[in-house]
C-alpha positions as a LaTeX table, in Angstrom:
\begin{tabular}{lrrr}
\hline
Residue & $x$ (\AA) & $y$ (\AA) & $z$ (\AA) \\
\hline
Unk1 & 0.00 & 0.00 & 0.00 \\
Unk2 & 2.92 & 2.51 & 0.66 \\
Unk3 & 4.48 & 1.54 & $-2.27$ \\
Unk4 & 1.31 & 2.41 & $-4.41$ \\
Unk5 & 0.79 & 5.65 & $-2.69$ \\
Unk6 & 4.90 & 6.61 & $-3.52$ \\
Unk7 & 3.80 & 5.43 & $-7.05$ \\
Unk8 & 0.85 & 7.74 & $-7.08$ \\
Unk9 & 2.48 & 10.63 & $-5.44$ \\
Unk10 & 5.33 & 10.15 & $-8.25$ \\
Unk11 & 3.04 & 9.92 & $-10.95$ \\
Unk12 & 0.95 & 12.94 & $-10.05$ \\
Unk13 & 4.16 & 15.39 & $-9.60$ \\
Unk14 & 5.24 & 14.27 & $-12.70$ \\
Unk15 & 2.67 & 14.66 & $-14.86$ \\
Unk16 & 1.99 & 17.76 & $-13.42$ \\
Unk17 & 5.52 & 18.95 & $-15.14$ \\
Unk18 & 5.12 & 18.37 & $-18.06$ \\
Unk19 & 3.41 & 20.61 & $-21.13$ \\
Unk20 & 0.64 & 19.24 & $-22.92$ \\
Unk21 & 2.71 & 18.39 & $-26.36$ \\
Unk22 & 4.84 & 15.92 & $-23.98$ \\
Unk23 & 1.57 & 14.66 & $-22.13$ \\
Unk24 & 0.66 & 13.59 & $-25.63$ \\
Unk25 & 3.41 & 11.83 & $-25.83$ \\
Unk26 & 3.44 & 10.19 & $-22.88$ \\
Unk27 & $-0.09$ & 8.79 & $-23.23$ \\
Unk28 & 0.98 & 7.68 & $-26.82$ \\
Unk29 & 4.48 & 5.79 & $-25.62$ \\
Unk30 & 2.18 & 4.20 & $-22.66$ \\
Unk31 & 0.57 & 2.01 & $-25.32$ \\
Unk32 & 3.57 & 1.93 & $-27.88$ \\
Unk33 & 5.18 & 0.02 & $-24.57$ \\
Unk34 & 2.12 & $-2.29$ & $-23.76$ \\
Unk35 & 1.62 & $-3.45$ & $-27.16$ \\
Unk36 & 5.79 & $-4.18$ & $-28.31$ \\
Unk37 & 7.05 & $-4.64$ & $-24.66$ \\
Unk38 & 10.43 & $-4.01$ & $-26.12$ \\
Unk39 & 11.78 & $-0.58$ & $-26.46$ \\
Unk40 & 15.22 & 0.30 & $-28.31$ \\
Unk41 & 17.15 & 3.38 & $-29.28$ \\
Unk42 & 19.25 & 1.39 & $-31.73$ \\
Unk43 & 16.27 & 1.60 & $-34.18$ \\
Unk44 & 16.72 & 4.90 & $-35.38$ \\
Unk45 & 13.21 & 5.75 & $-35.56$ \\
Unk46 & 12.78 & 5.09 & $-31.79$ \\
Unk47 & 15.85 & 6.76 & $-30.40$ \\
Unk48 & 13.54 & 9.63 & $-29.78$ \\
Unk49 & 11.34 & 7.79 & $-27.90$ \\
Unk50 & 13.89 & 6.07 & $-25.56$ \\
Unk51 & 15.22 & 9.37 & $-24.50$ \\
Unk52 & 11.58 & 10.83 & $-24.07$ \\
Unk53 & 11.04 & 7.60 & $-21.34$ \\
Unk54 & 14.58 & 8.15 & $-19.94$ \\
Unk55 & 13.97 & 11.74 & $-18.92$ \\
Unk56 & 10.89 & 10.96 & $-17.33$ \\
Unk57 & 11.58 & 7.04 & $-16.38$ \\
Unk58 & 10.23 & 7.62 & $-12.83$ \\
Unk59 & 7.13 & 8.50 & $-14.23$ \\
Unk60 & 6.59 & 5.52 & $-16.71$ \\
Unk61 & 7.62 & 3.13 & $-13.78$ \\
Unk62 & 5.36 & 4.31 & $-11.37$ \\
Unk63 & 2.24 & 4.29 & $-13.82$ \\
Unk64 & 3.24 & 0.69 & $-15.02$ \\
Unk65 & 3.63 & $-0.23$ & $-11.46$ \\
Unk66 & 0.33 & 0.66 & $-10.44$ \\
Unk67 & $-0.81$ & $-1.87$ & $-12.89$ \\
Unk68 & 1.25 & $-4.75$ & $-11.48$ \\
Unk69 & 3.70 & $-4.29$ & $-14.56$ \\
Unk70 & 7.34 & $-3.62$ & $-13.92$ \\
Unk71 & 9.51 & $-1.58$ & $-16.37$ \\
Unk72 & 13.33 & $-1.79$ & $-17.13$ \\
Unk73 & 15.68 & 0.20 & $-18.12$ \\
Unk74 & 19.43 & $-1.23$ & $-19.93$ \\
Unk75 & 21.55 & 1.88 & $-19.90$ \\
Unk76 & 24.20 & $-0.10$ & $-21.38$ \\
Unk77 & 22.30 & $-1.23$ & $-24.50$ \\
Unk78 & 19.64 & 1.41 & $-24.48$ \\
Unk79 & 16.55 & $-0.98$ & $-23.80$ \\
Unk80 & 13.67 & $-0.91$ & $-22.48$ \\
Unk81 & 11.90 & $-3.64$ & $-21.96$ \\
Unk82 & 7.84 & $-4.05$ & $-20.25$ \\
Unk83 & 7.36 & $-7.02$ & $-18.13$ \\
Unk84 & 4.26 & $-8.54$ & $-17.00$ \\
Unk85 & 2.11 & $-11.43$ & $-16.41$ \\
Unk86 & $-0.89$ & $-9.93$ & $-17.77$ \\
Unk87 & 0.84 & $-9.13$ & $-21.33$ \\
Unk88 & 0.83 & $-11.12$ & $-24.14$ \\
Unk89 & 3.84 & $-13.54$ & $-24.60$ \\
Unk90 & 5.65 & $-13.54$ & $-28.24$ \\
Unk91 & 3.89 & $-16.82$ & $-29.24$ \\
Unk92 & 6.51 & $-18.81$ & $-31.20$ \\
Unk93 & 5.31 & $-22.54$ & $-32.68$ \\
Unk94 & 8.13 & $-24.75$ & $-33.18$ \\
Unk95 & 9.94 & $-23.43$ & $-36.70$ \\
Unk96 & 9.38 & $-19.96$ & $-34.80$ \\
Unk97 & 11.03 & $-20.98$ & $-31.81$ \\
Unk98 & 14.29 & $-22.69$ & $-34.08$ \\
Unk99 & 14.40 & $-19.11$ & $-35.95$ \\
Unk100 & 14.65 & $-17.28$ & $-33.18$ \\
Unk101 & 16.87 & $-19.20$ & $-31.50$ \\
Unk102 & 19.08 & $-19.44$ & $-34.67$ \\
Unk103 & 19.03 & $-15.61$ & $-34.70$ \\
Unk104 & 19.74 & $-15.49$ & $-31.14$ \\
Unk105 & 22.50 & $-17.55$ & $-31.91$ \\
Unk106 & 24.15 & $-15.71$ & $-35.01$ \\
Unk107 & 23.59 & $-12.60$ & $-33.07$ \\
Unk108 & 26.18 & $-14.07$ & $-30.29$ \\
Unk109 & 28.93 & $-15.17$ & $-32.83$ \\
Unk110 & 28.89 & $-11.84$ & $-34.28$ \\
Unk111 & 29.41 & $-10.01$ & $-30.86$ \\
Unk112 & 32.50 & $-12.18$ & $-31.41$ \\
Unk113 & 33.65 & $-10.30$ & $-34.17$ \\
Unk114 & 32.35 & $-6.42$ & $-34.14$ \\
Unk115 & 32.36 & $-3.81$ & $-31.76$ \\
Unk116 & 29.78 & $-3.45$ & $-29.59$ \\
Unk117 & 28.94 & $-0.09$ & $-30.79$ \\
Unk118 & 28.36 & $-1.55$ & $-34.24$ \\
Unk119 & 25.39 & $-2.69$ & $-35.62$ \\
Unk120 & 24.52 & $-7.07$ & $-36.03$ \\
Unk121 & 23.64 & $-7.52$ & $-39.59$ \\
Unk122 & 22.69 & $-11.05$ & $-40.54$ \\
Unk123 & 20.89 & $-12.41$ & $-43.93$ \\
Unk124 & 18.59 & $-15.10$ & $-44.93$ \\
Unk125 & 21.50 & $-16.90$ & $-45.87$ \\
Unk126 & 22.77 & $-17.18$ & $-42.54$ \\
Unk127 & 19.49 & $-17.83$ & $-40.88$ \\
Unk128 & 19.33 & $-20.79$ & $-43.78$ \\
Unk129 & 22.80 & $-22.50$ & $-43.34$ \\
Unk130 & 22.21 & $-22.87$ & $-39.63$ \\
Unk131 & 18.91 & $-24.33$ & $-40.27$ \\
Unk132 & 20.38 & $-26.82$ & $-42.95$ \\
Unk133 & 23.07 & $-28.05$ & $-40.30$ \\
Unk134 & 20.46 & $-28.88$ & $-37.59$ \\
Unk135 & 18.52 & $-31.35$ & $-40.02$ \\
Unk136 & 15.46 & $-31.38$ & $-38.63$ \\
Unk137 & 12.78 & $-33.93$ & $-39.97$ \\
Unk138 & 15.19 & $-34.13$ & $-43.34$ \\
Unk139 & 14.17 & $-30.77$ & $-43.82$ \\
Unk140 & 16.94 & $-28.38$ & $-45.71$ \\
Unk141 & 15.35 & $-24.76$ & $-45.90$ \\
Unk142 & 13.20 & $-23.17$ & $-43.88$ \\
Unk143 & 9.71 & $-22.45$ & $-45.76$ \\
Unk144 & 8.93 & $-18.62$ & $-47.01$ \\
Unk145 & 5.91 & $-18.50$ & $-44.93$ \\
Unk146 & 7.50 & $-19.90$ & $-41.90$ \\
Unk147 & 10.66 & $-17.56$ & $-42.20$ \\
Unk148 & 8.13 & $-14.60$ & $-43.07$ \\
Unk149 & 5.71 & $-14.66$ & $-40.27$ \\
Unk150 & 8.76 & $-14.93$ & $-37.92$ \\
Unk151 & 10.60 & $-12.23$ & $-39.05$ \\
Unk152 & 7.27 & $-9.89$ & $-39.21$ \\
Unk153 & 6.83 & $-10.89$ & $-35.72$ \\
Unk154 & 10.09 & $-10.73$ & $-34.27$ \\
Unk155 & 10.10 & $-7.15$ & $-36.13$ \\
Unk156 & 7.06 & $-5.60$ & $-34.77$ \\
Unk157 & 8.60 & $-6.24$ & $-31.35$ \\
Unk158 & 11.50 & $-4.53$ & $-32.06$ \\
Unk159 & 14.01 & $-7.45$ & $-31.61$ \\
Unk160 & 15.18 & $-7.43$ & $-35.36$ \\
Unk161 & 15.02 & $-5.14$ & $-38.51$ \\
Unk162 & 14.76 & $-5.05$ & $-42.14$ \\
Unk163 & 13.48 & $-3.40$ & $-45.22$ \\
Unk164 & 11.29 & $-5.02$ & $-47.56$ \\
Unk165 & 9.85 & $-8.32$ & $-48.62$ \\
Unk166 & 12.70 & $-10.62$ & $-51.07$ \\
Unk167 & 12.84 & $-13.05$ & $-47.82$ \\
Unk168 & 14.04 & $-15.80$ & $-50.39$ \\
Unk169 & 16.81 & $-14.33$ & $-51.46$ \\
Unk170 & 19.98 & $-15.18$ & $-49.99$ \\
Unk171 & 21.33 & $-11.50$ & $-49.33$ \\
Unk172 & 18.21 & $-9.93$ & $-47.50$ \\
Unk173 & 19.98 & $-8.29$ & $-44.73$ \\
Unk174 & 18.12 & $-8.30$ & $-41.09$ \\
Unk175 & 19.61 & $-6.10$ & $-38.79$ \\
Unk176 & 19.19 & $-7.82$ & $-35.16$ \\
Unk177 & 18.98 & $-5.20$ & $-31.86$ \\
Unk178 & 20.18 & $-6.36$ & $-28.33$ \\
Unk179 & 16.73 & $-6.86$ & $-27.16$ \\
Unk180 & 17.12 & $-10.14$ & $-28.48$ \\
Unk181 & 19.45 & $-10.50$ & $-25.51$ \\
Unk182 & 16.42 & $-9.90$ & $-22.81$ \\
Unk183 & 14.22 & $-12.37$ & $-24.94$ \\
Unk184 & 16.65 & $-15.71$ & $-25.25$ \\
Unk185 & 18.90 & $-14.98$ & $-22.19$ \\
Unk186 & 21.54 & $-17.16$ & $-22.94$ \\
Unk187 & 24.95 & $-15.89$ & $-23.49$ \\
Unk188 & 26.90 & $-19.25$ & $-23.62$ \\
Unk189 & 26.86 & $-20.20$ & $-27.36$ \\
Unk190 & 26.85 & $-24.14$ & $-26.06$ \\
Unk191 & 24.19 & $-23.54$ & $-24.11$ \\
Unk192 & 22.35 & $-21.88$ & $-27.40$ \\
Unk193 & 23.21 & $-24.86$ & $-29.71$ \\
Unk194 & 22.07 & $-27.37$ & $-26.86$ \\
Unk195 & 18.77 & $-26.12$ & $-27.44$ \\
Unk196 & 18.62 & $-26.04$ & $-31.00$ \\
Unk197 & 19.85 & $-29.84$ & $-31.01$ \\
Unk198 & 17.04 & $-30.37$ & $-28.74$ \\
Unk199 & 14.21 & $-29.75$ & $-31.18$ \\
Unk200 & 15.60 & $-32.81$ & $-33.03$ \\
Unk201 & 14.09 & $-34.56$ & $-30.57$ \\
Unk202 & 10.60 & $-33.33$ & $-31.95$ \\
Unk203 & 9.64 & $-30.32$ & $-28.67$ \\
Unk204 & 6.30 & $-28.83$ & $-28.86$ \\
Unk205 & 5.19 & $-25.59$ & $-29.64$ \\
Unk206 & 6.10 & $-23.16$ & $-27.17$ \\
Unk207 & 5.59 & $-19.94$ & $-26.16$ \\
Unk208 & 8.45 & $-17.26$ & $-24.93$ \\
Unk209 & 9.26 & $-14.12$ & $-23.63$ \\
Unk210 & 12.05 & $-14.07$ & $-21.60$ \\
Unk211 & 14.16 & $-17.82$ & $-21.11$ \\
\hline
\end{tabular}
């Protein structure tokens, strides 16, 4: 109970602040946050955004809190990230779950070999070979539709990027953000391809958010 009241108290102050033009916005990044859950300034189009919820972060926290959501804020990769039990998961099926996971997993070797200031680029190719290696149910490529609907979801929760639709062709480049870090939290690149070799064995659907 004191905790809401702080929350209240912080909220109210707050709001009071701040001009109508940011109250807009405010109100409008309150449901940006609710429906993505993940938040990053290393999409260029957002970086506005992230430093809108940074200046007023107590604000944001203390609203979400009062709903029994919890928001959270990596400085060191610019995310921010919505948890809750009442949100939807990202609901992955099993060829979602291997593409993310393969994604998750190219994303780690190439943190191997760039700066961390530079952007993760990745293509279809990539996402393909890894695919081919794990030979699961004899099957060599990953299907258009299966490799489209992942990537459009993945996208509109900000964990990867592209531009447009030529997912067939070997060179489509996918830029992937850190907040792919916060959704398959694994670092250990074993630990990565354990789970991958795992879906040999035929796992059901799942869904995830955070593992």
């Amino acid at each position: 109970m004191i905790q809401m009241i702080n929350n209240l108290n912080t909220l109210k102050q707050e709001y009071l602040k701040m001009p109508d033009r940011e109250i807009e916005t405010f109100q409008n990044l309150i449901g940006k946050l609710i429906n993505l859950n993940y938040l990053t300034a290393e999409k260029e189009e957002d970086k506005t955004n992230y430093y809108f919820i940074v200046s007023h972060l107590d604000c944001f926290k203390s609203y979400f809190e009062l709903g029994g959501m919890e928001l959270i804020h990596y400085p060191n990769t610019k995310t921010i990230i919505l948890k809750s039990n009442h949100i939807q998961k990202l609901s992955l099926n099993k060829i979602s779950s291997i593409i993310i996971l393969i994604i998750r997993l190219l994303y780690q070797e190439k943190l191997h070999d760039t700066s961390l200031t530079r952007e993760i680029f990745i293509t279809t190719k990539d996402i393909q070979e890894k695919y081919e290696q794990l030979n699961i149910n004899g099957e060599e490529r990953i299907k258009k539709t299966d490799l489209e609907e992942t990537l459009k979801l993945l996208k509109k929760h900000n964990i990867i990027n592209y531009k447009g639709t030529d997912y067939l062709f070997d060179d489509f480049l996918i830029t992937i953000y850190s907040t792919i870090k916060y959704v398959i939290d694994i670092d250990n690149l074993e630990q990565i391809q354990n789970k991958l070799n795992s879906y040999k064995g035929g796992e059901e659907d799942e869904e995830t958010n955070e593992d």
